[in-house]
KOLROVO-117102 format. One record per residue (C-alpha): residue in one letter; chain; y, z, x. Coordinates in steps of 0.25 Angstrom, whole numbers, plus 5000, padded with zeros to 4 digits. Example, Ala and Ser with C-alpha at 12.3 -4.5 7.8 and 13.67 -1.06 7.14 Angstrom:
{type a&mol A&yy 4982&zz 5031&xx 5049}
{type s&mol A&yy 4996&zz 5029&xx 5055}
***
This chain:
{type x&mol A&yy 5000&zz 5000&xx 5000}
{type x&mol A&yy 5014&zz 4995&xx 5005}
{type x&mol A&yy 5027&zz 5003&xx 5000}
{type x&mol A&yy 5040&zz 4997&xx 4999}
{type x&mol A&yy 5052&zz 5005&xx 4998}
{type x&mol A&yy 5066&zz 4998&xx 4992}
{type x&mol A&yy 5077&zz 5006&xx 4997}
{type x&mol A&yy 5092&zz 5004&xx 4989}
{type x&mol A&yy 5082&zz 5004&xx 4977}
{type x&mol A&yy 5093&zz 5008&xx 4968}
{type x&mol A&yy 5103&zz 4995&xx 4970}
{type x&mol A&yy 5102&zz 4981&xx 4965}
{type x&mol A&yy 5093&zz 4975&xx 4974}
{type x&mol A&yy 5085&zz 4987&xx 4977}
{type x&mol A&yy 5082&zz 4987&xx 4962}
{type x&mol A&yy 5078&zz 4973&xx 4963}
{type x&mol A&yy 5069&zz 4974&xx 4976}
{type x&mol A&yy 5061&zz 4983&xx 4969}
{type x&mol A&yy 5057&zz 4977&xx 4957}
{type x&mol A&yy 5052&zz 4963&xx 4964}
{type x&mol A&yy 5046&zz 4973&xx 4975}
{type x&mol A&yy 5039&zz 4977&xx 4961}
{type x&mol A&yy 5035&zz 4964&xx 4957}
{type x&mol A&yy 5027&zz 4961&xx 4971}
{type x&mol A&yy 5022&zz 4974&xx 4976}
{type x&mol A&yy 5015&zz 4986&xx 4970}
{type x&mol A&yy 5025&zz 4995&xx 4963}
{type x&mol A&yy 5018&zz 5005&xx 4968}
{type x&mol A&yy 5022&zz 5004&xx 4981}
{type x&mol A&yy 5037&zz 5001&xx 4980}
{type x&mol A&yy 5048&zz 5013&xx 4982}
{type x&mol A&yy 5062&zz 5011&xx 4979}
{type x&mol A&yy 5073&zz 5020&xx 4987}
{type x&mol A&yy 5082&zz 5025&xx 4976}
{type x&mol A&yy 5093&zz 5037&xx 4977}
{type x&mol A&yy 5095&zz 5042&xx 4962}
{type x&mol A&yy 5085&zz 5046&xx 4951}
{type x&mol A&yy 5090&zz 5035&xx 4943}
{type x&mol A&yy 5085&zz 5026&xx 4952}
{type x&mol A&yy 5073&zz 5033&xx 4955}
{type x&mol A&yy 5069&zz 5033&xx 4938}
{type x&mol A&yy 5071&zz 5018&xx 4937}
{type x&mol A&yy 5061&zz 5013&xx 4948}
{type x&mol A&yy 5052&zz 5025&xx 4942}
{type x&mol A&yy 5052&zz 5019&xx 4929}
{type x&mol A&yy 5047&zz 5006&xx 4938}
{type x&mol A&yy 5035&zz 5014&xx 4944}
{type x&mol A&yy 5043&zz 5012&xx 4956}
{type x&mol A&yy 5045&zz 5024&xx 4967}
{type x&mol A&yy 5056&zz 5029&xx 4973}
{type x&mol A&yy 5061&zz 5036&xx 4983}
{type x&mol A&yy 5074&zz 5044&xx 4987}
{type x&mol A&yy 5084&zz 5037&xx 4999}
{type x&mol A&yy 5098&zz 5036&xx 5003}
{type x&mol A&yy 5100&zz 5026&xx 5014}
{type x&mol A&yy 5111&zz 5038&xx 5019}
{type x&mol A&yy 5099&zz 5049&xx 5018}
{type x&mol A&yy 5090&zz 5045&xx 5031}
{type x&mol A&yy 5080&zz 5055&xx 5026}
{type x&mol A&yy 5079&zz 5051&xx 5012}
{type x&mol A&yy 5075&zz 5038&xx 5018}
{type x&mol A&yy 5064&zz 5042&xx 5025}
{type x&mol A&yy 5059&zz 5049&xx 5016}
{type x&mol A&yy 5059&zz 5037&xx 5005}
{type x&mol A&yy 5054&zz 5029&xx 5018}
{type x&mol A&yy 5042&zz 5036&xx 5020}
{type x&mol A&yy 5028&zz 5029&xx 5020}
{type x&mol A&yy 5036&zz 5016&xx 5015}
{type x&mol A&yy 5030&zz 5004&xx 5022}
{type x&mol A&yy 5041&zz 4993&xx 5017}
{type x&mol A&yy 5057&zz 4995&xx 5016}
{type x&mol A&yy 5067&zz 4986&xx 5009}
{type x&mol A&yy 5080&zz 4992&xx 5015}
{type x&mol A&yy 5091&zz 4988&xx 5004}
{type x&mol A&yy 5104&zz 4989&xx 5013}
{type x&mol A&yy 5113&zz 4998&xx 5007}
{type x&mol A&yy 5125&zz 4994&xx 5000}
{type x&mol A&yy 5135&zz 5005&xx 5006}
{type x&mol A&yy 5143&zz 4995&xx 5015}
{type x&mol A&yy 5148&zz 5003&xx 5027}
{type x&mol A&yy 5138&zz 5012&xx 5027}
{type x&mol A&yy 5125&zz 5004&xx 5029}
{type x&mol A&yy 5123&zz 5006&xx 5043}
{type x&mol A&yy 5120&zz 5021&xx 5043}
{type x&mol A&yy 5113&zz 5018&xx 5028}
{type x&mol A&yy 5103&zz 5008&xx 5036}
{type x&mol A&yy 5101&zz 5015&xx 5047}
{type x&mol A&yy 5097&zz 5028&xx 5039}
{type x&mol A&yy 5085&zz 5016&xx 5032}
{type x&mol A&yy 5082&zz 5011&xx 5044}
{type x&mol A&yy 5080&zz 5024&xx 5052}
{type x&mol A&yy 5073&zz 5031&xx 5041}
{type x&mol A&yy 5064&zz 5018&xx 5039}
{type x&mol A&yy 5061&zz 5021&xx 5053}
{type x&mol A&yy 5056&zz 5035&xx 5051}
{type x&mol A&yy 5048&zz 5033&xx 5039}
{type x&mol A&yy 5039&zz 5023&xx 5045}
{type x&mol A&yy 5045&zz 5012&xx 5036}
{type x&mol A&yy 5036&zz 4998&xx 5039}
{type x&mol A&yy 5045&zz 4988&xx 5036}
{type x&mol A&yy 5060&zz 4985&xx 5031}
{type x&mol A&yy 5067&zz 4975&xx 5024}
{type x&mol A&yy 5081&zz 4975&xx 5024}
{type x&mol A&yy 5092&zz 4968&xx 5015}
{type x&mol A&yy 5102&zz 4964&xx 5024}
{type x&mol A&yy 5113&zz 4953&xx 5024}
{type x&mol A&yy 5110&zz 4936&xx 5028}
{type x&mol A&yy 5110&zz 4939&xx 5043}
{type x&mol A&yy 5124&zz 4928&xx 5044}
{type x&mol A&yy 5132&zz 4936&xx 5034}
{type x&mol A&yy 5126&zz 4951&xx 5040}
{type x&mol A&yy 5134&zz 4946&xx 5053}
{type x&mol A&yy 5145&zz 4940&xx 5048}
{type x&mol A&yy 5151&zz 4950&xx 5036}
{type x&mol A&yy 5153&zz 4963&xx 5036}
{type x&mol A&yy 5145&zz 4968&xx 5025}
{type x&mol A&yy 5134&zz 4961&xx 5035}
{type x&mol A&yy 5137&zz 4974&xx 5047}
{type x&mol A&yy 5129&zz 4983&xx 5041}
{type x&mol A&yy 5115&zz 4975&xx 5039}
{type x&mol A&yy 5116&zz 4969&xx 5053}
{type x&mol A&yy 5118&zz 4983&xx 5057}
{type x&mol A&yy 5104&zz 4987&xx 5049}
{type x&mol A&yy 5097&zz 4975&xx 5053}
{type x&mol A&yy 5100&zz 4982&xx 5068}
{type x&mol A&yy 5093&zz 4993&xx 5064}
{type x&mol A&yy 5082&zz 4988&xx 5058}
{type x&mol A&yy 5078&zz 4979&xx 5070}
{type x&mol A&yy 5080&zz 4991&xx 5080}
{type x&mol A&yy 5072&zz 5001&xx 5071}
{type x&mol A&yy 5059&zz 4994&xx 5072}
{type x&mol A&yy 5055&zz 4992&xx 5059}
{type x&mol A&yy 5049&zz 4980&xx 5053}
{type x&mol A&yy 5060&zz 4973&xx 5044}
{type x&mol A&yy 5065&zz 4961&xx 5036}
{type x&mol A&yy 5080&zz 4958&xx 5035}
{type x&mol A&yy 5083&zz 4953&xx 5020}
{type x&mol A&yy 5095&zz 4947&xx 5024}
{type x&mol A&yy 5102&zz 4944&xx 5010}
{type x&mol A&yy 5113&zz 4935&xx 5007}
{type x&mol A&yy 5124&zz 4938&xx 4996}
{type x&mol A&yy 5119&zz 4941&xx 4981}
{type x&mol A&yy 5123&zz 4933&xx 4970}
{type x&mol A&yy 5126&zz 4946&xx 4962}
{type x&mol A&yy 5139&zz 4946&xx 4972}
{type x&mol A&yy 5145&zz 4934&xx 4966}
{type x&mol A&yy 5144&zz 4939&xx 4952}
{type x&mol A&yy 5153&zz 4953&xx 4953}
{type x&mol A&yy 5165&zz 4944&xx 4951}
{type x&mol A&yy 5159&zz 4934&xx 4941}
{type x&mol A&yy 5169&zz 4941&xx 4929}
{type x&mol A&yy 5183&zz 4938&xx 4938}
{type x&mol A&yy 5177&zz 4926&xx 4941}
{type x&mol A&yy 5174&zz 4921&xx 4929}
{type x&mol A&yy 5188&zz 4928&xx 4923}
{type x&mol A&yy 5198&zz 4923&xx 4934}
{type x&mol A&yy 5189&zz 4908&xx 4936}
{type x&mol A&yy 5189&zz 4911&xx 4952}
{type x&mol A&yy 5181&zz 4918&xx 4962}
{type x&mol A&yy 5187&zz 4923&xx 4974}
{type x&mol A&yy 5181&zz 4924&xx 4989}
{type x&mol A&yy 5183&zz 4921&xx 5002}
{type x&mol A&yy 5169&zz 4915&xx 5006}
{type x&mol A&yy 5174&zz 4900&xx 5005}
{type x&mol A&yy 5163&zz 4890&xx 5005}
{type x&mol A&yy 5154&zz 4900&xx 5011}
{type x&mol A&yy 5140&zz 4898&xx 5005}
{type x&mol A&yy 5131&zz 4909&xx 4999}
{type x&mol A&yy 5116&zz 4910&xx 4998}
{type x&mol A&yy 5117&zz 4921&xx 4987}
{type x&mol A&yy 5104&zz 4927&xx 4979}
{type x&mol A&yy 5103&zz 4936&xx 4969}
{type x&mol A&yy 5100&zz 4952&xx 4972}
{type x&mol A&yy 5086&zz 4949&xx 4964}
{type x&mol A&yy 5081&zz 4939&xx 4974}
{type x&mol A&yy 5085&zz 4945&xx 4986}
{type x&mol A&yy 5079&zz 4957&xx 4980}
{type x&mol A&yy 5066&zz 4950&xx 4978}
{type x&mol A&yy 5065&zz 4945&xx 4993}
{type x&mol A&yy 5068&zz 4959&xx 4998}
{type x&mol A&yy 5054&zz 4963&xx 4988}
{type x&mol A&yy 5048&zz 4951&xx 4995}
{type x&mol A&yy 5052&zz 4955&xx 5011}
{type x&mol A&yy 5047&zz 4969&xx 5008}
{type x&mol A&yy 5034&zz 4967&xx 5003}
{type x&mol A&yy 5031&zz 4959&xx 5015}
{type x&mol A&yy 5030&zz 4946&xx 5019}
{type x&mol A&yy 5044&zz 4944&xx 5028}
{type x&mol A&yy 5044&zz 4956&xx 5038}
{type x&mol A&yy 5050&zz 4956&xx 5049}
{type x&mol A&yy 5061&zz 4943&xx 5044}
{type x&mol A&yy 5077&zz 4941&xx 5043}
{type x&mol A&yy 5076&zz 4934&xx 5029}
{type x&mol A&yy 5090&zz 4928&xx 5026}
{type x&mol A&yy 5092&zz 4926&xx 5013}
{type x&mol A&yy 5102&zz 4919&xx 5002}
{type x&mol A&yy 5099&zz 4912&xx 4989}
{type x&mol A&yy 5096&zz 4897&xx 4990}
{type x&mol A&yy 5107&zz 4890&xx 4985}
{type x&mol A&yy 5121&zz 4895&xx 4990}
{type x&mol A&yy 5134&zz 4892&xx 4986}
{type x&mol A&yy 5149&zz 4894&xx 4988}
{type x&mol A&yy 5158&zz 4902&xx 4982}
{type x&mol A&yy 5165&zz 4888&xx 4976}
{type x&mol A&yy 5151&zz 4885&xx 4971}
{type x&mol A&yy 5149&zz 4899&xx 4966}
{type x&mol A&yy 5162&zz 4898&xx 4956}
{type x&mol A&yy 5158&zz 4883&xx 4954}
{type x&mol A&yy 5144&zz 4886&xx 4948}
{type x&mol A&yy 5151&zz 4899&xx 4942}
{type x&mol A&yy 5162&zz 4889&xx 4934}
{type x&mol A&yy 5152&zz 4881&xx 4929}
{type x&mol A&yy 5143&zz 4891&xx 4924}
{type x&mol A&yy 5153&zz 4901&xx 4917}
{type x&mol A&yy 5160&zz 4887&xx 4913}
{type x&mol A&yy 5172&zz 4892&xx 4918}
{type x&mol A&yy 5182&zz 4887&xx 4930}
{type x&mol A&yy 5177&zz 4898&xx 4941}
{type x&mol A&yy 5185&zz 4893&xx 4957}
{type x&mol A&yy 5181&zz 4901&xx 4970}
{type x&mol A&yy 5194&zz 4905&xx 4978}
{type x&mol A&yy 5193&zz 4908&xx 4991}
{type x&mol A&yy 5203&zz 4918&xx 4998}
{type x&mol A&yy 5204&zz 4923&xx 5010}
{type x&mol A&yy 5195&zz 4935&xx 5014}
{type x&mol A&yy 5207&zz 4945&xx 5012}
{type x&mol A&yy 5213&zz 4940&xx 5000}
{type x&mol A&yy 5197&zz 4943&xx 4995}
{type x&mol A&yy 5198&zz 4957&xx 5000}
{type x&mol A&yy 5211&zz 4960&xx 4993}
{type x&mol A&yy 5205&zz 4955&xx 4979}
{type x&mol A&yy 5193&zz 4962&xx 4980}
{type x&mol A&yy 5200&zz 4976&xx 4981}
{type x&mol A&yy 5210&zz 4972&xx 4970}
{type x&mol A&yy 5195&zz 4970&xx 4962}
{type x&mol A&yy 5192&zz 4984&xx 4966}
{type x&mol A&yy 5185&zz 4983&xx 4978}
{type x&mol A&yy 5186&zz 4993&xx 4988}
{type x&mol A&yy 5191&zz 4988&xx 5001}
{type x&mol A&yy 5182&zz 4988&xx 5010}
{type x&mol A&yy 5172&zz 4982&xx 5001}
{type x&mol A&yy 5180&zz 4972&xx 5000}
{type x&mol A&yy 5183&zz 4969&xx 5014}
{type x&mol A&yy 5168&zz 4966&xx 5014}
{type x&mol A&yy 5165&zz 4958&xx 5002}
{type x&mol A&yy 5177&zz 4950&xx 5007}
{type x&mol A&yy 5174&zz 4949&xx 5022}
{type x&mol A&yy 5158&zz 4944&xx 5016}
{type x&mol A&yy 5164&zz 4934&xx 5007}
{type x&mol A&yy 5172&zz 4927&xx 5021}
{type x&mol A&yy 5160&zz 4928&xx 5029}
{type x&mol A&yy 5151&zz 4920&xx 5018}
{type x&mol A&yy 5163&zz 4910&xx 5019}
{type x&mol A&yy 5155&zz 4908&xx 5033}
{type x&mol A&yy 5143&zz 4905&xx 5028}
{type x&mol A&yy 5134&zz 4920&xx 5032}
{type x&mol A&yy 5130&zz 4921&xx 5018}
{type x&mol A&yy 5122&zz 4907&xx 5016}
{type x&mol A&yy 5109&zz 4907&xx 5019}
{type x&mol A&yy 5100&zz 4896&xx 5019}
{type x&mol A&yy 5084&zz 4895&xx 5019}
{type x&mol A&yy 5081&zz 4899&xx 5006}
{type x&mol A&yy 5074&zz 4911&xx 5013}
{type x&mol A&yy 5077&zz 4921&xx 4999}
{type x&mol A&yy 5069&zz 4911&xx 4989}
{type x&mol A&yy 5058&zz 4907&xx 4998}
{type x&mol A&yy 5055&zz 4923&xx 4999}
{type x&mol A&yy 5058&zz 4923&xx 4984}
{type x&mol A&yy 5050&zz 4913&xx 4982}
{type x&mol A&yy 5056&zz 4904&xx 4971}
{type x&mol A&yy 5073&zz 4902&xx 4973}
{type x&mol A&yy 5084&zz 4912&xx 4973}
{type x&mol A&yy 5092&zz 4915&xx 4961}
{type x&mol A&yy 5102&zz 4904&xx 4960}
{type x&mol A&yy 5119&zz 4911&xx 4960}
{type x&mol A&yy 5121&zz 4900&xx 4947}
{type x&mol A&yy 5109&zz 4908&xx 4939}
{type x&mol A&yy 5115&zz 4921&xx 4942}
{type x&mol A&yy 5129&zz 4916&xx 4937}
{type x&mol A&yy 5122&zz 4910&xx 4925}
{type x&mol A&yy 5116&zz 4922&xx 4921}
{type x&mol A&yy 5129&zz 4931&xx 4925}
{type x&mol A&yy 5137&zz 4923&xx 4917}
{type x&mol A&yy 5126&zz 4924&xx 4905}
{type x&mol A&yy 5130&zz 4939&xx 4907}
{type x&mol A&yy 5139&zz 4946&xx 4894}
{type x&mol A&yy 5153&zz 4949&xx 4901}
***
């Protein structure tokens, strides 16, 4: 008997890891890292175990760690404080005897080039100096990411960034998901997988394919890199999270987030979800 824990169980694509984990492993042998008792009841009532963890608690992680052969390591999502999260993962990994880790990390050109990227090339650091068998899922951007500004967009008929014809292999969070179910079970150990949807598309092509399906005139503007900044704060964004949502957005005007191959869909085994089918069904959504 294998076990396979899902750390960051609790978040949207820890949710989702666990349920395709589900559908190609024993239940049975699937723990979920949760923090809360809420948490814990849902996977309860999935006949999924769970253990307690907090990536800043080192103890409480190898504790959870103990006697667990495979690890999905979800990064975490605190920005800023990743490195001494990770660490506290890795090290505890280390001590429980953990087999095998796969990470979730950023596509490998993006990583080096943003800022949001520091922190995973700082993780995949560690992992390679602690020993440990691992796999780098090395994700591109989420579909989902497009869609927090669907209503201004929809409202104002404009769509404001700073990537320019930068390209973007997106996918959803359910089929980056499903591949991190299908890394951790086996079959890739020991792989850098970069991964991205199949079909990419710029921003212009994004608000092009947004207009024609919402029926409405939708243009991409591109601003500079500050002016990006400045709007997101007056949106409500802190600062600092807006310094790096903006500084990403330039950097795919490079081209880091495009990633060719069609690596994702082959793991999958059938395409990735298409950015139009999400935008069908988010617009089918009630307002």
């Amino acid at each position: 008997m294998t076990t396979y824990l899902v750390t960051g169980a609790s978040g949207q694509l820890g949710q989702l890891a666990v349920a395709h984990l589900a559908t190609i492993v024993d239940p049975s042998e699937i723990i979920a890292l949760v923090r809360s008792d809420a948490a814990e009841a849902v996977y309860a009532a999935q006949g999924i175990a769970t253990r307690r963890g907090d990536y800043d608690d080192r103890a409480s992680l190898v504790a959870a760690f103990s006697g667990v052969d495979r690890l999905l390591f979800i990064s975490s999502s605190a920005i800023g404080r990743r490195v001494a999260q990770h660490e506290n993962v890795v090290e505890a990994a280390k001590t429980a005897g953990v087999g095998f880790i796969a990470y979730t990390s950023l596509v490998g050109a993006a990583a080096k080039a943003m800022v949001l990227g520091q922190e995973h090339v700082a993780t995949e650091a560690m992992l390679a100096r602690s020993g440990i068998p691992h796999t780098l899922i090395r994700n591109g951007w989420y579909i989902e990411n497009f869609l927090m500004n669907l209503g201004p967009a929809l409202a104002m008929g404009q769509i404001f960034g700073t990537s320019g014809d930068g390209r973007f292999s997106a996918a959803t969070r359910a089929d980056y998901a499903a591949a991190a179910a299908i890394v951790l079970k086996g079959g890739y150990d020991g792989q850098t997988l970069e991964l991205g949807g199949d079909d990419s598309f710029t921003m212009t092509e994004f608000a092009q394919t947004l207009s024609h399906l919402s029926g409405k005139p939708i243009q991409f503007v591109n601003i500079p890199q500050d002016a990006l900044v400045s709007g997101m704060v007056q949106a409500g964004l802190p600062g600092p999270v807006a310094v790096v949502l903006a500084d990403a957005d330039a950097r795919a005007a490079e081209g880091v987030l495009l990633t060719e191959g069609k690596r994702l869909s082959r793991i999958l085994g059938r395409p990735t979800t298409s950015y139009g089918a999400v935008l069908e069904a988010a617009l089918a959504q009630p307002a």
